[in-house]
C-alpha positions in Angstrom: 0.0 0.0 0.0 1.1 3.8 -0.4 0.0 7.2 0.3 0.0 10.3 -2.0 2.5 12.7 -0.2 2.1 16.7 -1.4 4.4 19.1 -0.7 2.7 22.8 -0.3 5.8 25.1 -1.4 5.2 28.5 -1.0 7.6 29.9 -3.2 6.9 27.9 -6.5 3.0 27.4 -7.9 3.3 24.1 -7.4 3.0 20.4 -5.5 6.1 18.5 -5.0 4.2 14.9 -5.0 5.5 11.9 -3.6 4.3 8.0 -3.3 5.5 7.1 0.2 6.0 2.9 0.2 3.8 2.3 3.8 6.0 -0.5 4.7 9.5 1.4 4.3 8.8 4.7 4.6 10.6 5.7 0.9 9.5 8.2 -1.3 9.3 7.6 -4.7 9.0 11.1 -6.9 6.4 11.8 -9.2 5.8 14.7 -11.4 4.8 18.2 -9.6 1.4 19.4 -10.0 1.1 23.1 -11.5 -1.1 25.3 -9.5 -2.5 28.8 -10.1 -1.0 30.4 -7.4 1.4 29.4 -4.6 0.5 27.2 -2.0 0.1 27.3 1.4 -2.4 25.7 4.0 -4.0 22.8 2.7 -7.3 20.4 4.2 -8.7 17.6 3.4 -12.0 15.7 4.0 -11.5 12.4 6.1 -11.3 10.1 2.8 -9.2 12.1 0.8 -11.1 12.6 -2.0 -11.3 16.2 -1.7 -9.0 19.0 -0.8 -8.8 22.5 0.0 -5.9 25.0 -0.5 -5.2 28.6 0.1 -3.3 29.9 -2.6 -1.9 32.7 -0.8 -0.6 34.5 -3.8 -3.3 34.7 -5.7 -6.1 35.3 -2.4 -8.1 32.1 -3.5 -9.7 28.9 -1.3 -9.6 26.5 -4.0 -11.4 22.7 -3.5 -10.1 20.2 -5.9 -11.1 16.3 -6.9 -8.5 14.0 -6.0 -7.8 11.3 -8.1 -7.0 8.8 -5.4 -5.2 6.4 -7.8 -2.6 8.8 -9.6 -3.1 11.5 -7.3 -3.7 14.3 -9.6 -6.2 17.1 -8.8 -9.0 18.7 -10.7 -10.3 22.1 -10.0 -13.5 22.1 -8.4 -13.8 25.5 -7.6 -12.6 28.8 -5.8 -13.7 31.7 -3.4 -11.6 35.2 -3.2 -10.3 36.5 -0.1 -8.8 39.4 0.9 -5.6 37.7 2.9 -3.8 33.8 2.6 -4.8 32.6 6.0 -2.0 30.6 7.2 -3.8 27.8 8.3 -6.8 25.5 7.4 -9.0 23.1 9.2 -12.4 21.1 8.6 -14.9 20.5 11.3 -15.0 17.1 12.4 -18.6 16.5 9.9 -16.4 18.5 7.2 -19.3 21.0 6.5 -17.4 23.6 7.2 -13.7 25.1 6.4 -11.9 26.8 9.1 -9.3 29.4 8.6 -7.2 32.3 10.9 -5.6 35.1 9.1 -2.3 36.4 10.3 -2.2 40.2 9.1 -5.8 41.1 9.9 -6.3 39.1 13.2 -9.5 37.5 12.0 -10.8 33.5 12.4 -13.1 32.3 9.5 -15.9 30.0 8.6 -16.8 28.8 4.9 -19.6 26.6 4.2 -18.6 23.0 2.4 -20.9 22.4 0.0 -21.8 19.0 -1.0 -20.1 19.1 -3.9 -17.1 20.2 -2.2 -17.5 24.0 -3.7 -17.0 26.3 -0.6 -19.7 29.4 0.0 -18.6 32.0 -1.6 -18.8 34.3 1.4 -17.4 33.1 4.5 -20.8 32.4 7.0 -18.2 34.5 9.8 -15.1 36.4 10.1 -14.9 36.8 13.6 -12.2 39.4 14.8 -9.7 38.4 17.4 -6.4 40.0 17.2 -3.1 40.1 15.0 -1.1 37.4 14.8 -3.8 34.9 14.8 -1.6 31.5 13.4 -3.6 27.8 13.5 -7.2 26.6 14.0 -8.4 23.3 14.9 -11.6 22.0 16.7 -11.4 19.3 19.6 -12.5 16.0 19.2 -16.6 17.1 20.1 -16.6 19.7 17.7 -18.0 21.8 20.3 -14.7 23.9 21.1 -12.1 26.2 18.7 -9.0 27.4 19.5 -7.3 30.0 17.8 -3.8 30.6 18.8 -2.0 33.8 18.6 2.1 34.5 18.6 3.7 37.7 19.9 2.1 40.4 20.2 -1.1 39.4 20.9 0.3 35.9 23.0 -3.1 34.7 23.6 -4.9 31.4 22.7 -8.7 32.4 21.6 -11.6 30.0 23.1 -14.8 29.6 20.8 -17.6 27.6 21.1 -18.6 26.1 18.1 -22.1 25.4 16.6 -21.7 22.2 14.1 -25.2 23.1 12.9 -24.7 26.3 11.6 -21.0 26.6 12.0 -21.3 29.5 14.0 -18.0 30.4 16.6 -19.1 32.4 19.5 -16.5 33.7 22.1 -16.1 31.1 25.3 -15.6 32.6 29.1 -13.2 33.7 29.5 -12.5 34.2 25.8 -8.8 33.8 25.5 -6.3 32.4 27.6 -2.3 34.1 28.1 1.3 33.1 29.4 2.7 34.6 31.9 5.3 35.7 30.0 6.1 36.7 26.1 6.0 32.9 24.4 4.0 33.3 21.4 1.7 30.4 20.9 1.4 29.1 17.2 0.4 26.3 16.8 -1.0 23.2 18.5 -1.7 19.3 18.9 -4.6 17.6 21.0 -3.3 14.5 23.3 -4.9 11.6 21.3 -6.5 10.1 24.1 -6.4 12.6 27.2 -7.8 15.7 27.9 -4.7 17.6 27.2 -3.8 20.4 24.9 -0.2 21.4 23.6 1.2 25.0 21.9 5.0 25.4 21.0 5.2 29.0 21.1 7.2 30.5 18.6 8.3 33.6 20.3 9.3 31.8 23.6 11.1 28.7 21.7 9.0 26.6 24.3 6.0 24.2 24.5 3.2 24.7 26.9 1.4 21.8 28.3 -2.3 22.6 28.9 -5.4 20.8 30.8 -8.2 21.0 28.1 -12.1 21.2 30.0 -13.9 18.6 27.9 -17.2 20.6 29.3 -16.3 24.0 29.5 -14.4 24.2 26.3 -11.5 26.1 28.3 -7.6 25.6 28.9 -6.0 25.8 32.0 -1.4 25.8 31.6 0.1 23.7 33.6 3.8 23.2 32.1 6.4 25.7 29.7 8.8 23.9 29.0 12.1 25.0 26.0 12.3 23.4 23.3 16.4 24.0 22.8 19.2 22.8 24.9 20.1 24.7 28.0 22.8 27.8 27.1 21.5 27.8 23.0 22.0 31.6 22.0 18.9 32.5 20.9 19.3 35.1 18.9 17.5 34.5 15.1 15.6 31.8 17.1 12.3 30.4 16.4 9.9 27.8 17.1 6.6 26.5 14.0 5.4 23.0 14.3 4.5 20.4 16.7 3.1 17.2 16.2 1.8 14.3 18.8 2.7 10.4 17.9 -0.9 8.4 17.9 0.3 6.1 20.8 0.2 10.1 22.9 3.5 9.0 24.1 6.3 11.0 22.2 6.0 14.8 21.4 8.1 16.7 18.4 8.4 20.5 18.2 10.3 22.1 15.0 13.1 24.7 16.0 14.0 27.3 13.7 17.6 29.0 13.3 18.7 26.0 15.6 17.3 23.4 13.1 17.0 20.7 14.9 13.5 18.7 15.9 12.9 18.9 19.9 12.2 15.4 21.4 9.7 15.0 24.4 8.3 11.9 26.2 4.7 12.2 28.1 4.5 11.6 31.4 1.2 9.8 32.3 -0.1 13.4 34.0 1.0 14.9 30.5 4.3 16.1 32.0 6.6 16.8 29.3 10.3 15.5 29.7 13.3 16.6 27.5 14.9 13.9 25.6 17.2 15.1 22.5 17.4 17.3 19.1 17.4 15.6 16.1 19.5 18.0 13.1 16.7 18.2 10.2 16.3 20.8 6.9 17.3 24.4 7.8 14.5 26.8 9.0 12.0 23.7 9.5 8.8 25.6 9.1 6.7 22.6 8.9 6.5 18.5 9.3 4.1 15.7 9.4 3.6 12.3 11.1 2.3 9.7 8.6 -1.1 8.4 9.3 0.7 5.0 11.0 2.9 7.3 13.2 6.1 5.1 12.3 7.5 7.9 9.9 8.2 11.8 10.1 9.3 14.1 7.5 10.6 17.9 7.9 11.0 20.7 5.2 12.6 22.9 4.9 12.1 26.7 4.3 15.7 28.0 3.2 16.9 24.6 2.2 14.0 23.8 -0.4 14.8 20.1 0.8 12.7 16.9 2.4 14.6 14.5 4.8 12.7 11.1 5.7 12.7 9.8 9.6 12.1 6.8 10.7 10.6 6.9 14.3 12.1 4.2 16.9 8.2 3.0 18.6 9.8 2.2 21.8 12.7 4.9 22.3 10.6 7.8 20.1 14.1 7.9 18.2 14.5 9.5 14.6 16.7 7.8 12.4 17.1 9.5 8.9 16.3 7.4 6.2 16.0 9.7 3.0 16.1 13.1 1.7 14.7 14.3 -1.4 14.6 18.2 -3.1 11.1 19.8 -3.2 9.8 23.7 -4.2 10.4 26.9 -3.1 9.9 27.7 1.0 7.6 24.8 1.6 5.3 24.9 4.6 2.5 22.2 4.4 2.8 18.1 3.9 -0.5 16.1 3.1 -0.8 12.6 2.9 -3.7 10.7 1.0 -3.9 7.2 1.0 -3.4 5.8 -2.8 -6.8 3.7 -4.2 
């Protein structure tokens, strides 16, 4: 079996697309896949058979069809916006597209339609403040967060109506650090009521309790995401992913280019275990659906490198490294028909 791997790369108007061998972990190249704009954010629905991008240079949502055998897309259709959000997220029922908006400070809501054409209005744009980075639901699709990096430093609580995809601000409606860390972007604990930021400003992550009822976040760890005495001058923080097992944590590091190691503690207690080197300025990387394999772009080296990840230890061993576009920033995977 394999998966359809895209590369979103920000600086070229186009996929870099890959078939990733599920038994190995290899990527095999295939031919890139022209766009009409460059790429950035990219969702999916849950069987892969449509997906949504926001070409950020040319200020379009576009849905296509994907051809789950050869993995080319066909245009279903686009909306114009005003600003590339940097970030994209269905609902869990995948009526509805989700999107933050960095320049403006605004969270959105588009209507899927059923044939996977978005409304061409967005139902809400809901201010919240500059900065705004990621947006995901929890697992009830009764709660949004909206993180926010410096200098806003503020997660945003909504509620969230699945019925008519409304977001309405929780009490209280936004949760800060006690100090300057900048959350970005985040990762729900696959089986605990846990939520996790790395924080782009503070190079750290921040463990949270997550209120199952209430919808509400409550910090209860920071912890850095560099070794002890790194200078940390032209240092950042971007990505963070969860393996499904809920017992290893990554975090990307910027400037140090390296991926941050954590093990969690049965309380959710985050503990330090290594760096792992990886492409320079690693904007962006991805589990694979199995959680076996990771793979990290990066944005000033235009390149891919292929981890294997140790099940027991959490370990990353390389296994591969392949050249992709322009500043990428997004990987999707779509299992091949």
């Amino acid at each position: 079996m394999a998966y359809h791997i895209y590369i979103s790369n920000s600086g070229s108007e186009f996929f870099s697309h890959f078939l990733m061998d599920e038994d190995s972990g290899a990527l095999s190249p295939q031919a890139d896949i022209a766009l009409a704009g460059s790429p950035g954010a990219v969702a999916t629905n849950p069987d892969g058979s449509i997906m949504f991008a926001a070409l950020r240079s040319a200020k379009q949502l576009v849905s296509y069809s994907v051809d789950k055998s050869s993995g080319q897309l066909t245009t279903i259709g686009g909306v114009v916006l005003e600003e590339g959000p940097p970030y994209l997220a269905t609902d869990n029922t995948c009526s509805y597209l989700l999107s933050s908006y960095y320049g403006s400070g605004y969270a959105g809501v588009h209507r899927i339609n059923d044939d996977g054409t978005l409304s061409e209005e967005p139902l809400q744009m809901v201010q919240t403040d500059g900065h705004a980075h990621s947006i995901q639901t929890d697992r009830s699709n009764r709660f949004v967060f909206v993180p926010h990096t410096n200098p806003a430093n503020a997660i945003f609580q909504f509620r969230f109506d699945e019925q008519t995809g409304t977001l309405s601000p929780n009490d209280p409606p936004k949760i800060q650090p006690d100090t300057e860390e900048g959350p970005r972007h985040f990762a729900f604990h696959p089986s605990k009521d846990l939520l996790y930021s790395i924080n782009e400003n503070g190079c750290t992550v921040s463990a949270h309790h997550f209120d199952p009822e209430k919808g509400t976040l409550e910090s209860f760890q920071v912890i850095a995401t560099q070794p002890e005495g790194t200078d940390m001058e032209g240092k950042s923080t971007a990505e963070i992913r969860i393996t499904p097992d809920g017992k290893h944590l990554y975090g990307s590091n910027r400037g140090h280019d390296t991926l941050a190691h954590f093990t969690i503690g049965d309380d959710g207690t985050l503990t330090a275990v290594g760096h792992y080197p990886t492409e320079a300025t690693p904007r962006f990387f991805e589990l694979d659906p199995s959680g076996r394999f990771l793979y990290s772009v990066g944005q000033s080296s235009g390149g891919l490198t292929a981890y294997r990840i140790d099940q027991a230890s959490g370990a990353l061993e390389p296994i591969g490294q392949h050249k992709v576009g322009e500043s990428p920033l997004w990987i999707t995977f779509i299992k091949q028909a």
